[in-house]
PDB file with SEQRES, HELIX, SHEET and CRYST1 records, atoms N, CA, C and O in Angstrom:
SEQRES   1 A   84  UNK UNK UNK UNK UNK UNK UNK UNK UNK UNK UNK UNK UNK          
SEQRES   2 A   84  UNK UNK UNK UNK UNK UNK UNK UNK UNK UNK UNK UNK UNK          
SEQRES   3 A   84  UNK UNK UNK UNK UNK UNK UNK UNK UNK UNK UNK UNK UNK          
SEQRES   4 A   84  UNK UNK UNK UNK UNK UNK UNK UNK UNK UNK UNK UNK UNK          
SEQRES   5 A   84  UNK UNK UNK UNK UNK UNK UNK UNK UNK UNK UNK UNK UNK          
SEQRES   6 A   84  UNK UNK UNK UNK UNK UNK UNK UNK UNK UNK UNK UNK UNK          
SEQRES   7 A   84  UNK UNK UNK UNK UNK UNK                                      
HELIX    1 AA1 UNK A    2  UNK A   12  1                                  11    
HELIX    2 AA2 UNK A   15  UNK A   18  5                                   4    
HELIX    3 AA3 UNK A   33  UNK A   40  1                                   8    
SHEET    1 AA1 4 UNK A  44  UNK A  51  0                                        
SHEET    2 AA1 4 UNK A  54  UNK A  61 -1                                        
SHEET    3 AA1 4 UNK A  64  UNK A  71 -1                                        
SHEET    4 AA1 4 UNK A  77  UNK A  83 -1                                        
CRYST1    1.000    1.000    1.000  90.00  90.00  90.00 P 1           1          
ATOM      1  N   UNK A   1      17.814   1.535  10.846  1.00  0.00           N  
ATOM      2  CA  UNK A   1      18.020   0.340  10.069  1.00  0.00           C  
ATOM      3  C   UNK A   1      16.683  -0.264   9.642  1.00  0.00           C  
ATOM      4  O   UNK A   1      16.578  -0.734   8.509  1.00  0.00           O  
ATOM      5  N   UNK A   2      15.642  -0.273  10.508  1.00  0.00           N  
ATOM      6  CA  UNK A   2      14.409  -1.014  10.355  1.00  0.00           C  
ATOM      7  C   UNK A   2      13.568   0.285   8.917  1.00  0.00           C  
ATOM      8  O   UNK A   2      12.919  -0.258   8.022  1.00  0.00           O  
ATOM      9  N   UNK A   3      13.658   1.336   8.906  1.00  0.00           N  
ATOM     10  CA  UNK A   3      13.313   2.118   8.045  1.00  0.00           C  
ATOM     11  C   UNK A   3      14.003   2.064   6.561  1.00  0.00           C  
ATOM     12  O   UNK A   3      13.354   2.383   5.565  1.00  0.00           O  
ATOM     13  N   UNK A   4      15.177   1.697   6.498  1.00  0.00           N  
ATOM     14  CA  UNK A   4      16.232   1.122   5.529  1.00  0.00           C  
ATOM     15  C   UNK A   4      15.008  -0.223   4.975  1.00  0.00           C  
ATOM     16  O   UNK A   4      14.651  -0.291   3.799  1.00  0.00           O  
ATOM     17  N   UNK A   5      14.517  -1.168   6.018  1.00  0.00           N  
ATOM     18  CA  UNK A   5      14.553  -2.434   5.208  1.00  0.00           C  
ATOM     19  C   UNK A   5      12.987  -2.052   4.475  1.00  0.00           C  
ATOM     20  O   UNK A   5      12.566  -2.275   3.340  1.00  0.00           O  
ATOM     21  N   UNK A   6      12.394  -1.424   5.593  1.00  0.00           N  
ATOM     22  CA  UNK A   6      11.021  -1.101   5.218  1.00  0.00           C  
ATOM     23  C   UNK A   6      10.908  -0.635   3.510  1.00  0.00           C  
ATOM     24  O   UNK A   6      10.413  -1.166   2.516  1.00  0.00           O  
ATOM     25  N   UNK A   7      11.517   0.421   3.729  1.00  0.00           N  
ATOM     26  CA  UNK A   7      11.689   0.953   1.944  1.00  0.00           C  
ATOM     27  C   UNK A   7      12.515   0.170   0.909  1.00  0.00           C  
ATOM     28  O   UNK A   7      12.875   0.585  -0.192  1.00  0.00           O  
ATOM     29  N   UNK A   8      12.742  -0.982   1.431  1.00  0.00           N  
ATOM     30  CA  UNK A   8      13.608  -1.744   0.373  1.00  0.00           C  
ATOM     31  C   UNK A   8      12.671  -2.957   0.068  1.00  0.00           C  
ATOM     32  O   UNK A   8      12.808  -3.624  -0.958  1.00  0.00           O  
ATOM     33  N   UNK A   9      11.683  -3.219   1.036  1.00  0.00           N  
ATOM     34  CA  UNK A   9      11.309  -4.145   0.921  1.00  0.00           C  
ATOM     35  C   UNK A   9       9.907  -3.497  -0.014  1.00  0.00           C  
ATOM     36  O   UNK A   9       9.512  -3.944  -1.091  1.00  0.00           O  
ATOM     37  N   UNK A  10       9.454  -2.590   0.585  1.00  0.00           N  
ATOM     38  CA  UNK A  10       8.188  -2.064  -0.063  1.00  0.00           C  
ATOM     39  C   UNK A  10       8.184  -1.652  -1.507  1.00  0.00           C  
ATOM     40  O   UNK A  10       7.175  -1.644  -2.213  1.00  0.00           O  
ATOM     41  N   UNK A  11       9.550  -1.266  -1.938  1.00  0.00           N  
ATOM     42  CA  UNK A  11      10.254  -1.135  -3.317  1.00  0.00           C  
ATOM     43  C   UNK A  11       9.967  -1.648  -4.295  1.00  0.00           C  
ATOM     44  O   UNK A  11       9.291  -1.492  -5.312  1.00  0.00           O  
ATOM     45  N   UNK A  12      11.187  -2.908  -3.382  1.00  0.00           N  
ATOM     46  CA  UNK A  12      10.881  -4.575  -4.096  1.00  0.00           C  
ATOM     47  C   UNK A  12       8.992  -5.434  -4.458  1.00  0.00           C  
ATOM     48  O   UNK A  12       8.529  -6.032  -5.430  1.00  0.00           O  
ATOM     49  N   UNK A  13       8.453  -5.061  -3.152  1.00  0.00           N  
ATOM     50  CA  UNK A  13       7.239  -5.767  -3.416  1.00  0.00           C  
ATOM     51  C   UNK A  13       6.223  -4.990  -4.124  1.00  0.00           C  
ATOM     52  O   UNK A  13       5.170  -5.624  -4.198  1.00  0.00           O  
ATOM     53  N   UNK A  14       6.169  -3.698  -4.735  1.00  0.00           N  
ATOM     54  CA  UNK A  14       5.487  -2.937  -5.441  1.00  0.00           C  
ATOM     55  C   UNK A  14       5.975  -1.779  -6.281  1.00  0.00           C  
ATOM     56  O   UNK A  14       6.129  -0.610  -5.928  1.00  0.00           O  
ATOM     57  N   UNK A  15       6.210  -2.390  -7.583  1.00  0.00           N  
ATOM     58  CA  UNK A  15       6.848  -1.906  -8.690  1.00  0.00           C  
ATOM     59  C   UNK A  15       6.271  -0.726  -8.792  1.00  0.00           C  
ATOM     60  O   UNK A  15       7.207   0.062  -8.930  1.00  0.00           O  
ATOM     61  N   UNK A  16       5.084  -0.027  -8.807  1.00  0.00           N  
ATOM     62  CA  UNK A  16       4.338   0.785  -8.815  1.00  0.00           C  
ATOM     63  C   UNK A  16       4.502   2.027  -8.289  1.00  0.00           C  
ATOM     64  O   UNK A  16       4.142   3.124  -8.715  1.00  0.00           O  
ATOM     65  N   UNK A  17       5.462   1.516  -6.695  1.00  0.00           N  
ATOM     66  CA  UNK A  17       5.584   2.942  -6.266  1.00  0.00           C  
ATOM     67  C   UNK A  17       6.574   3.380  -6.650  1.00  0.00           C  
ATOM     68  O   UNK A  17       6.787   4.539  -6.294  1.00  0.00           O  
ATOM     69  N   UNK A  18       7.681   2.682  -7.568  1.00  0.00           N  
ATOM     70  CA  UNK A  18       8.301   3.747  -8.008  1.00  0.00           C  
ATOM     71  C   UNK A  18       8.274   4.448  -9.174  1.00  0.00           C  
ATOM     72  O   UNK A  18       9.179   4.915  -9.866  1.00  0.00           O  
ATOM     73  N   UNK A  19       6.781   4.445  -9.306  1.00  0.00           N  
ATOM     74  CA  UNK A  19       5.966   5.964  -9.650  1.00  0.00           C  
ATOM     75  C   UNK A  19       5.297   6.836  -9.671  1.00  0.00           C  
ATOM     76  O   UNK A  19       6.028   7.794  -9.921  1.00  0.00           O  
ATOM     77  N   UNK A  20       4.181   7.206  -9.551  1.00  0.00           N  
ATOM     78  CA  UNK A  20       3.514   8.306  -8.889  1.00  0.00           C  
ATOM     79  C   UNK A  20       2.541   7.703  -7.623  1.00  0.00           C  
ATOM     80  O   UNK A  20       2.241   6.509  -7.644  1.00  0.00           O  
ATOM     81  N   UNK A  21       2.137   8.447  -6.691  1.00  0.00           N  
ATOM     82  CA  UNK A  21       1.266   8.146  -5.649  1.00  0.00           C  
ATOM     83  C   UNK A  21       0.113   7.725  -6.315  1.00  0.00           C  
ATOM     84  O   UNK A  21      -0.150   8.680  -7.046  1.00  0.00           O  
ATOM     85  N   UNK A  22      -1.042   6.541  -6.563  1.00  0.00           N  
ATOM     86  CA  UNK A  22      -2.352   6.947  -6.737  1.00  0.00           C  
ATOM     87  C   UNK A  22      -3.481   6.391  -6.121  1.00  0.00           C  
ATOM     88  O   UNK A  22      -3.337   6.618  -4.919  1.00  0.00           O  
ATOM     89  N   UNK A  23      -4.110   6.025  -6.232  1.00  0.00           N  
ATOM     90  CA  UNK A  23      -5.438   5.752  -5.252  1.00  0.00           C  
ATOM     91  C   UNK A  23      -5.292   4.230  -4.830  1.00  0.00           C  
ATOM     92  O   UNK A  23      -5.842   3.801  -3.815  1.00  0.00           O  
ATOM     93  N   UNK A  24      -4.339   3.254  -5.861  1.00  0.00           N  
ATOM     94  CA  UNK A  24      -4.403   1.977  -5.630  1.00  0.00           C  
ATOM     95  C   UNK A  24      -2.815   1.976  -5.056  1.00  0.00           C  
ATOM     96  O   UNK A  24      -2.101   1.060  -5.464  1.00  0.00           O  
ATOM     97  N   UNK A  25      -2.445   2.603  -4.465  1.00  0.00           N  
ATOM     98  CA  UNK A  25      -1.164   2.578  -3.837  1.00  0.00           C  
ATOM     99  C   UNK A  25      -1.167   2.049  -2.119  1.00  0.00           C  
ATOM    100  O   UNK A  25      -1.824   2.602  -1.237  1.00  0.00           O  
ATOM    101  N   UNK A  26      -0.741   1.485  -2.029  1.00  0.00           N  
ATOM    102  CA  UNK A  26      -0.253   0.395  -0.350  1.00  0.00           C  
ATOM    103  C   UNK A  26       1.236   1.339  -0.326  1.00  0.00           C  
ATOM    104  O   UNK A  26       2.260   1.213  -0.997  1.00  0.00           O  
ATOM    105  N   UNK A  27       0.710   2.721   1.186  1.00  0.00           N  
ATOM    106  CA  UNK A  27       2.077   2.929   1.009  1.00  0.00           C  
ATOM    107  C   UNK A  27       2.654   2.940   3.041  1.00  0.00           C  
ATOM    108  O   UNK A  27       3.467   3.697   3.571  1.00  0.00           O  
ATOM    109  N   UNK A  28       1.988   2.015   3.566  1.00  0.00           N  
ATOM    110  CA  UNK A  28       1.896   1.412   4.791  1.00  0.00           C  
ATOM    111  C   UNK A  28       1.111   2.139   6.133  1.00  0.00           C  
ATOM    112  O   UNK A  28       0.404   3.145   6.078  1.00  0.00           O  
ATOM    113  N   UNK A  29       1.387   1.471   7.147  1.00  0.00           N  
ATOM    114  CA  UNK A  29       0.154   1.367   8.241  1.00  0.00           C  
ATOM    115  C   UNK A  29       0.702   2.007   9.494  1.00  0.00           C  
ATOM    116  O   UNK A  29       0.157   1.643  10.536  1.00  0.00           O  
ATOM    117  N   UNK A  30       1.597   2.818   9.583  1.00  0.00           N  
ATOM    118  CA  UNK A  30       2.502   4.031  10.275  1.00  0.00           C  
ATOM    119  C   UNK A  30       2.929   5.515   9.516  1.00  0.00           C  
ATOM    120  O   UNK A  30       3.102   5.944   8.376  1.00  0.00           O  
ATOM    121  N   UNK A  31       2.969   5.917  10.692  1.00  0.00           N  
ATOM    122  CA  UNK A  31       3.208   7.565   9.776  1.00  0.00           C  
ATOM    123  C   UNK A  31       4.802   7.714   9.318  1.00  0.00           C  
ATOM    124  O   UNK A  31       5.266   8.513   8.505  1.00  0.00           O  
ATOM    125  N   UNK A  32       5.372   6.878   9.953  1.00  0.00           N  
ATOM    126  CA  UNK A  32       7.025   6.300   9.474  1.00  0.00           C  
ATOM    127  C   UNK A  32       7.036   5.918   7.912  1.00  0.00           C  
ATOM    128  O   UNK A  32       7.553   6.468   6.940  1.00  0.00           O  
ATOM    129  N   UNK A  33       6.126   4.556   8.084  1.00  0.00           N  
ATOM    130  CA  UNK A  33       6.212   4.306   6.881  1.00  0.00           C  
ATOM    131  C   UNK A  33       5.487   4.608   5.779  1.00  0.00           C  
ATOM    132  O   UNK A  33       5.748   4.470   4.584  1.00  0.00           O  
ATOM    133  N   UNK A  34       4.503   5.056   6.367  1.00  0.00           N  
ATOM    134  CA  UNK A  34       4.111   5.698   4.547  1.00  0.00           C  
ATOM    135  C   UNK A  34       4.756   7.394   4.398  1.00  0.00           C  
ATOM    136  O   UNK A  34       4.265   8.006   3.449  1.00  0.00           O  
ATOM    137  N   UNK A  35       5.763   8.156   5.219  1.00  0.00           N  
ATOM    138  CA  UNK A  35       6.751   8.747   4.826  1.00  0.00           C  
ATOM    139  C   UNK A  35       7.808   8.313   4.184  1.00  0.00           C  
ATOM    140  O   UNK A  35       8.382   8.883   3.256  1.00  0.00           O  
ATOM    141  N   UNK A  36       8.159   6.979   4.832  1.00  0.00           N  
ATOM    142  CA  UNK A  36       9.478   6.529   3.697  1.00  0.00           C  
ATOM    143  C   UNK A  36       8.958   6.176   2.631  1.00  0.00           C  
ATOM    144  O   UNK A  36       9.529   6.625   1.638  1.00  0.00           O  
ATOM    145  N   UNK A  37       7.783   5.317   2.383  1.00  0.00           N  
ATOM    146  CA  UNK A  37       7.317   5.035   0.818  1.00  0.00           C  
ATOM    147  C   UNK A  37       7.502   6.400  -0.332  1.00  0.00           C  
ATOM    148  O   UNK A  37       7.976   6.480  -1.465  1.00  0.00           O  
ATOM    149  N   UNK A  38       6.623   7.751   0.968  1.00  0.00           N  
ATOM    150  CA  UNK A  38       6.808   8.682   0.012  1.00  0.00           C  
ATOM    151  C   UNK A  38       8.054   9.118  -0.122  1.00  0.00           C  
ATOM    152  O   UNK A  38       8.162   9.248  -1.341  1.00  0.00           O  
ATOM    153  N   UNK A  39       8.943   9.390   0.303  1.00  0.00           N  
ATOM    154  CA  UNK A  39      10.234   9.789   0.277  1.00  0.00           C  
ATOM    155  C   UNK A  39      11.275   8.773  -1.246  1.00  0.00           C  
ATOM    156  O   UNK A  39      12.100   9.165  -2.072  1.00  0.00           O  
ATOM    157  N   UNK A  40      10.561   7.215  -0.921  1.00  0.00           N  
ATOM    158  CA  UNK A  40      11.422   6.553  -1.788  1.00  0.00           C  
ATOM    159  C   UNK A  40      10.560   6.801  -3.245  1.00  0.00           C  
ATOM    160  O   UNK A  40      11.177   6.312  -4.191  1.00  0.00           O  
ATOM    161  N   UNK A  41       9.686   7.240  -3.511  1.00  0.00           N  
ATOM    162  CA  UNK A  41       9.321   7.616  -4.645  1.00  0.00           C  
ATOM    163  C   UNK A  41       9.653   9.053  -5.465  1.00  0.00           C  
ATOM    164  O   UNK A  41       9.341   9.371  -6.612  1.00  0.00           O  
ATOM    165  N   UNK A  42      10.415   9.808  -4.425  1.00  0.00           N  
ATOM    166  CA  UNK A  42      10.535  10.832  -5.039  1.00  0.00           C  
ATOM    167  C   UNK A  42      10.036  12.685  -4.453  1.00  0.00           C  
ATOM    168  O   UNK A  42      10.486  13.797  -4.729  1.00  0.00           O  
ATOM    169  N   UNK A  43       8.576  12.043  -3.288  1.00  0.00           N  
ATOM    170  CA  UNK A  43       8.459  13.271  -2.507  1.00  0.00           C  
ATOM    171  C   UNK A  43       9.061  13.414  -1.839  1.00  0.00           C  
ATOM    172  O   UNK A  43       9.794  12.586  -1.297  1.00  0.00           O  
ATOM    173  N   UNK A  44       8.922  14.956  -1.568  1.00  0.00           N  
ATOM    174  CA  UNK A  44       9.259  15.427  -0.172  1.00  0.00           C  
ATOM    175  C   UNK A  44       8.307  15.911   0.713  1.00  0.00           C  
ATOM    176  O   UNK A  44       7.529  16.821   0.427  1.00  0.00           O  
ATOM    177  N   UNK A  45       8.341  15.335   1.774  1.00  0.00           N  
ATOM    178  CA  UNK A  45       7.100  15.174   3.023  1.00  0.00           C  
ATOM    179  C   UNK A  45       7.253  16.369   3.876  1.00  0.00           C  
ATOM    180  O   UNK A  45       8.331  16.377   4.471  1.00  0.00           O  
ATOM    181  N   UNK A  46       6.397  17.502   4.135  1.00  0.00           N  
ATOM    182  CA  UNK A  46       6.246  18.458   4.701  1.00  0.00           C  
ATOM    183  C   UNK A  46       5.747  18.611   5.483  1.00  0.00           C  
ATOM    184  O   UNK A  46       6.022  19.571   6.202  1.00  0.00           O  
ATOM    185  N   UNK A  47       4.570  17.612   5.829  1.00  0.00           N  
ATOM    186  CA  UNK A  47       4.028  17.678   7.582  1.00  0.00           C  
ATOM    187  C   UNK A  47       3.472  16.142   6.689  1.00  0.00           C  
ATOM    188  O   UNK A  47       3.219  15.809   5.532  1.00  0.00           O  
ATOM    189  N   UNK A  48       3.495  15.293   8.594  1.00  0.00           N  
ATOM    190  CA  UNK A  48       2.916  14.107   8.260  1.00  0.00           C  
ATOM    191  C   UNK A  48       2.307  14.083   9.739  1.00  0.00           C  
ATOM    192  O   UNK A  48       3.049  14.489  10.633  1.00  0.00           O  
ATOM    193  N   UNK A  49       0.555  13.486  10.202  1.00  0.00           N  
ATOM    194  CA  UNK A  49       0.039  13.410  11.072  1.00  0.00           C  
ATOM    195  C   UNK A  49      -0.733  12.553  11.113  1.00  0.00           C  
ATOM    196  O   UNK A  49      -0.812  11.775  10.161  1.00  0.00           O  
ATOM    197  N   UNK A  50      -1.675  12.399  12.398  1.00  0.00           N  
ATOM    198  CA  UNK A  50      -3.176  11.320  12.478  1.00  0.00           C  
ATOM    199  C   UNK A  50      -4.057  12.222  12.379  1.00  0.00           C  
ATOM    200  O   UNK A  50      -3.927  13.238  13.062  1.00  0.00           O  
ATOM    201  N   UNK A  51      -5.397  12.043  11.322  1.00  0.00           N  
ATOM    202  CA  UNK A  51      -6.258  12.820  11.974  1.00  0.00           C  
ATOM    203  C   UNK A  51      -7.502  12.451  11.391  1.00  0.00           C  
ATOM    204  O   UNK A  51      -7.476  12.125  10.204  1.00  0.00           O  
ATOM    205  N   UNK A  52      -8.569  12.440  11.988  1.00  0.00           N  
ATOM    206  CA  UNK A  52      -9.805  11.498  11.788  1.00  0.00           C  
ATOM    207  C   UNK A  52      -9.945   9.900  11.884  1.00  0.00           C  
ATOM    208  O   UNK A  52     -10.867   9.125  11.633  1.00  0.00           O  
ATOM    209  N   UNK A  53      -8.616   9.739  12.361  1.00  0.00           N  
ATOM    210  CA  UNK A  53      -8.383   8.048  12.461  1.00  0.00           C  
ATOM    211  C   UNK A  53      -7.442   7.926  11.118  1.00  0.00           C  
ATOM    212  O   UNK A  53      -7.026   6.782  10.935  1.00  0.00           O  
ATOM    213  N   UNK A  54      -7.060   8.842  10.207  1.00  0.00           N  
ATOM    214  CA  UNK A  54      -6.702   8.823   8.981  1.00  0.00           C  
ATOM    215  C   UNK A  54      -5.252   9.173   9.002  1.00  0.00           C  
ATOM    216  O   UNK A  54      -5.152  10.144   9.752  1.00  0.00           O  
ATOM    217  N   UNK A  55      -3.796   8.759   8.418  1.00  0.00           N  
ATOM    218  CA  UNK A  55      -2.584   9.771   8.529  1.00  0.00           C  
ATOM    219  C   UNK A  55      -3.080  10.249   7.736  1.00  0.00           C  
ATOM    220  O   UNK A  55      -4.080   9.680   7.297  1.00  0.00           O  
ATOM    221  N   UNK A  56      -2.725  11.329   7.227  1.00  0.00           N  
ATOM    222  CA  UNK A  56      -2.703  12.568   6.631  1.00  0.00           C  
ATOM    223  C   UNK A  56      -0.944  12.878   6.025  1.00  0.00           C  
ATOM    224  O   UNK A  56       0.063  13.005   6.721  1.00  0.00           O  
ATOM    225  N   UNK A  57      -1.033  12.919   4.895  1.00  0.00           N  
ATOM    226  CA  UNK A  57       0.626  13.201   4.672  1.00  0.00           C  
ATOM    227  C   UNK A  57       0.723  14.574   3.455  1.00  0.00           C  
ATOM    228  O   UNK A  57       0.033  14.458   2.442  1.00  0.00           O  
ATOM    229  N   UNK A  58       1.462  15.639   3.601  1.00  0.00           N  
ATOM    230  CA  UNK A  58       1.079  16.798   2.942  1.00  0.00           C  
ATOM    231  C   UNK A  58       2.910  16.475   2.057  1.00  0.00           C  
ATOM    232  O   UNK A  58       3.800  15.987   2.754  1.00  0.00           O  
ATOM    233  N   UNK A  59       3.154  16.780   0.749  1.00  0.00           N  
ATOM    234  CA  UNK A  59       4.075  16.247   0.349  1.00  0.00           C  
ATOM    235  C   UNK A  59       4.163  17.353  -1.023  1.00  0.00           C  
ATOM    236  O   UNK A  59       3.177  18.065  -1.218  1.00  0.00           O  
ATOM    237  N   UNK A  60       5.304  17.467  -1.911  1.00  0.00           N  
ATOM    238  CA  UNK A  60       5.506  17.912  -2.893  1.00  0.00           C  
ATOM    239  C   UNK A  60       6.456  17.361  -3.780  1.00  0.00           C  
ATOM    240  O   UNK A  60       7.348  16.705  -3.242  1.00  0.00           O  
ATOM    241  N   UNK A  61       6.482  17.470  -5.038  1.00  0.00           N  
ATOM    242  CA  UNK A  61       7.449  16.497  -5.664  1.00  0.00           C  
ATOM    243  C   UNK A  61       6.720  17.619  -7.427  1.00  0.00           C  
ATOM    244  O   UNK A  61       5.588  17.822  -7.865  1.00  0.00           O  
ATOM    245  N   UNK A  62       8.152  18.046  -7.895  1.00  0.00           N  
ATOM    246  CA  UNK A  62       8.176  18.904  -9.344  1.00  0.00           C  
ATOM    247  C   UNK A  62       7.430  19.994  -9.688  1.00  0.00           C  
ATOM    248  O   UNK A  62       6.979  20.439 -10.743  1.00  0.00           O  
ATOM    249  N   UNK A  63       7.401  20.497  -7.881  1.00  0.00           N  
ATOM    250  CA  UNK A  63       6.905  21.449  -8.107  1.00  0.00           C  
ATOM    251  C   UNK A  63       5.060  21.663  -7.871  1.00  0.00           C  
ATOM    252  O   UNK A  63       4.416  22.653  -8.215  1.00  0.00           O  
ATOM    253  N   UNK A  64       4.605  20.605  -7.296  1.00  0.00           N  
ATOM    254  CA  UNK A  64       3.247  20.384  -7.519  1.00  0.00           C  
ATOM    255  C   UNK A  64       2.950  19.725  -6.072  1.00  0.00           C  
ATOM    256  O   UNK A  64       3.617  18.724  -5.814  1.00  0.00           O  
ATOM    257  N   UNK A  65       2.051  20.157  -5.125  1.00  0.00           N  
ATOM    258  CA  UNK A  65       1.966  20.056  -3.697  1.00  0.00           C  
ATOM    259  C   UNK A  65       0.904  19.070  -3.636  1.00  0.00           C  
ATOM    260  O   UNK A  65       0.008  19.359  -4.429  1.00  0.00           O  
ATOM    261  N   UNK A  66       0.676  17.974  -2.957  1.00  0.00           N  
ATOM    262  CA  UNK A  66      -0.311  17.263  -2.882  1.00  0.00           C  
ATOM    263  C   UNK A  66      -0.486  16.987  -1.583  1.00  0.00           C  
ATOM    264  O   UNK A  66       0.301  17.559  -0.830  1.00  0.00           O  
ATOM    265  N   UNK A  67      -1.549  16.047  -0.935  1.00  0.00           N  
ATOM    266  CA  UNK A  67      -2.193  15.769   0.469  1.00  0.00           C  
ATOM    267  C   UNK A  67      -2.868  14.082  -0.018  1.00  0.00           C  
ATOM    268  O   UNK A  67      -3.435  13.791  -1.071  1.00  0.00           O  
ATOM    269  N   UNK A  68      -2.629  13.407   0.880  1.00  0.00           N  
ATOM    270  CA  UNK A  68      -2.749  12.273   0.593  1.00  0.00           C  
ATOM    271  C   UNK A  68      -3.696  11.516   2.344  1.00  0.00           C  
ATOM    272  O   UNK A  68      -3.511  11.930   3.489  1.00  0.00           O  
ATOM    273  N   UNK A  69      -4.466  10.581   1.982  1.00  0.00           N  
ATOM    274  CA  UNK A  69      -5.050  10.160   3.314  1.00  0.00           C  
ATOM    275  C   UNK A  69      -4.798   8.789   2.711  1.00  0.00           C  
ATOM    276  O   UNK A  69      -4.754   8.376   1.552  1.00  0.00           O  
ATOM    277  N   UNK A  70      -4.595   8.036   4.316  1.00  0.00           N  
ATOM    278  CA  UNK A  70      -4.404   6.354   4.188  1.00  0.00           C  
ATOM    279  C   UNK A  70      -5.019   5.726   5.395  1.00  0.00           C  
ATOM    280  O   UNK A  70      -5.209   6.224   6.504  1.00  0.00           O  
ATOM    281  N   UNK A  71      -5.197   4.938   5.102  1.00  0.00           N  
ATOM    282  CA  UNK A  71      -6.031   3.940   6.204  1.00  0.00           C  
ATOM    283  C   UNK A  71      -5.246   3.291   7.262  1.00  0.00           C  
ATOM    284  O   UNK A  71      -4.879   2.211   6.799  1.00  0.00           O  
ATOM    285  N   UNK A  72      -4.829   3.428   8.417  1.00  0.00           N  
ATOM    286  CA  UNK A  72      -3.540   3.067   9.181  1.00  0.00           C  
ATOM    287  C   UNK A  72      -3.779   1.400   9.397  1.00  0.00           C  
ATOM    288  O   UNK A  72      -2.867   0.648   9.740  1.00  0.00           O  
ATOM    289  N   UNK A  73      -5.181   0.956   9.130  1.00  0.00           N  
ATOM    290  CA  UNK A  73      -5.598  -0.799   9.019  1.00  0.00           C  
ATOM    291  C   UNK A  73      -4.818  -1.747   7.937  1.00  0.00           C  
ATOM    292  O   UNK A  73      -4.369  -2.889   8.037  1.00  0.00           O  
ATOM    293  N   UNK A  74      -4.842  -0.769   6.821  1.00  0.00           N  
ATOM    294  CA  UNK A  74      -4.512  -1.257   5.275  1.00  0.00           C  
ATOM    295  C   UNK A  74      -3.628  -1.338   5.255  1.00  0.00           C  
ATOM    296  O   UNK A  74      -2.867  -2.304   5.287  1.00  0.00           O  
ATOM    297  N   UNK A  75      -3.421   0.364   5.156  1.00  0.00           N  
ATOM    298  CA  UNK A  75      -2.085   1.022   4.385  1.00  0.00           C  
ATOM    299  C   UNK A  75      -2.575   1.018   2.722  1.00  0.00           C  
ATOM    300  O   UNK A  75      -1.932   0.566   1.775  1.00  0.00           O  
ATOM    301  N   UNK A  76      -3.475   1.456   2.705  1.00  0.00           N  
ATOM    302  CA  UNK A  76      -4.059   1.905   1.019  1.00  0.00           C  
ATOM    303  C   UNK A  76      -4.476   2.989   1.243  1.00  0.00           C  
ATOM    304  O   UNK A  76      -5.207   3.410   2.139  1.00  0.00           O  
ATOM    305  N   UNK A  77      -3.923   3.537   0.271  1.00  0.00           N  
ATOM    306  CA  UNK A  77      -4.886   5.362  -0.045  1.00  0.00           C  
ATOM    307  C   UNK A  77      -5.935   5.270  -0.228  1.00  0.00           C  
ATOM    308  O   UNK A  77      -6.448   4.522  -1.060  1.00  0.00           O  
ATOM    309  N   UNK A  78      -6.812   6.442   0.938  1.00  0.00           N  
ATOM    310  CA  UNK A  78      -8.179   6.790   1.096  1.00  0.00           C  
ATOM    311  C   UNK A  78      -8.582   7.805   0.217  1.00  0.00           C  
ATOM    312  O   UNK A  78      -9.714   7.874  -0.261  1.00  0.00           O  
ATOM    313  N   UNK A  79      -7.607   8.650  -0.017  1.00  0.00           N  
ATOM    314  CA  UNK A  79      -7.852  10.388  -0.875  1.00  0.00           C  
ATOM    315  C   UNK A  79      -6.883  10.421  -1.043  1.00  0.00           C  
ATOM    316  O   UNK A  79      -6.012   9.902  -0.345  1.00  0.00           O  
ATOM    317  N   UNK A  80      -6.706  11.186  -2.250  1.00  0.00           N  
ATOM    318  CA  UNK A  80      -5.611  11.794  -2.620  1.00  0.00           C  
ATOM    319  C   UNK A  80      -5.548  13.119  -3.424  1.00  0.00           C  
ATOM    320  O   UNK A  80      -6.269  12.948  -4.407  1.00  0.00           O  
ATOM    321  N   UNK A  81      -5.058  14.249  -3.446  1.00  0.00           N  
ATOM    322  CA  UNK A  81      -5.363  15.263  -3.674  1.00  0.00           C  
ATOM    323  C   UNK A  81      -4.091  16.163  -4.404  1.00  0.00           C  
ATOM    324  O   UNK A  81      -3.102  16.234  -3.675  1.00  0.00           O  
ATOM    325  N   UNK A  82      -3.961  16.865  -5.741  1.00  0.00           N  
ATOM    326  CA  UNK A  82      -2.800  17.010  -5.968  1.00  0.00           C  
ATOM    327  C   UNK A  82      -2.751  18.304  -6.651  1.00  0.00           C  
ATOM    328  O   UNK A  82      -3.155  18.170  -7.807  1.00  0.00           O  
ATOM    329  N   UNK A  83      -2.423  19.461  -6.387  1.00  0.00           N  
ATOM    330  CA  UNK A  83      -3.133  20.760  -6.486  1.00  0.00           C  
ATOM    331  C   UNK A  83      -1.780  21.204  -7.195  1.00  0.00           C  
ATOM    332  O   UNK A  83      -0.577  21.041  -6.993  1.00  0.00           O  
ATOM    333  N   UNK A  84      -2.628  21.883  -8.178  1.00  0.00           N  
ATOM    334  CA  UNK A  84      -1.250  22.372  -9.526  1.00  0.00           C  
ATOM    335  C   UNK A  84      -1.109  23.626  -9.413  1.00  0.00           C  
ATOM    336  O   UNK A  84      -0.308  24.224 -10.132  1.00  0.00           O  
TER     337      UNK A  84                                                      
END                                                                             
């Protein structure tokens, strides 16, 4: 239920993500939730971890595989990487 409100609320408060991932994206400060951000935009999340102090989220969406790093303080994208 708490993952329900998370992505409804993060939705609501940033029009943005429901469209592509990009560098000025807040997509939260758990490996929970910046899976559901990605999930409510449209990826699909294939491994999600900690590593360097960094999550790390490996994801694909139309065919096109990307890797994304976030700041678990913020919740803003550190890197983002999107390999065609």
């Amino acid at each position: 239920m708490r993952k329900l409100a998370i992505i409804a609320l993060m939705t609501l408060a940033s029009p943005a993500l429901a469209e592509d991932v990009t560098m000025n994206s807040v997509l939260g400060t758990t490996l929970d939730e910046v899976q559901a951000s990605l999930t409510a935009m449209g990826y699909d999340v294939r491994k999600a971890e900690m590593e360097d102090g960094q999550i790390e989220v490996y994801f694909i969406r139309d065919g096109q595989m990307g890797e994304v790093y976030v700041n678990p303080r913020t919740g803003a994208v550190s890197k983002l990487e999107i390999k065609s």
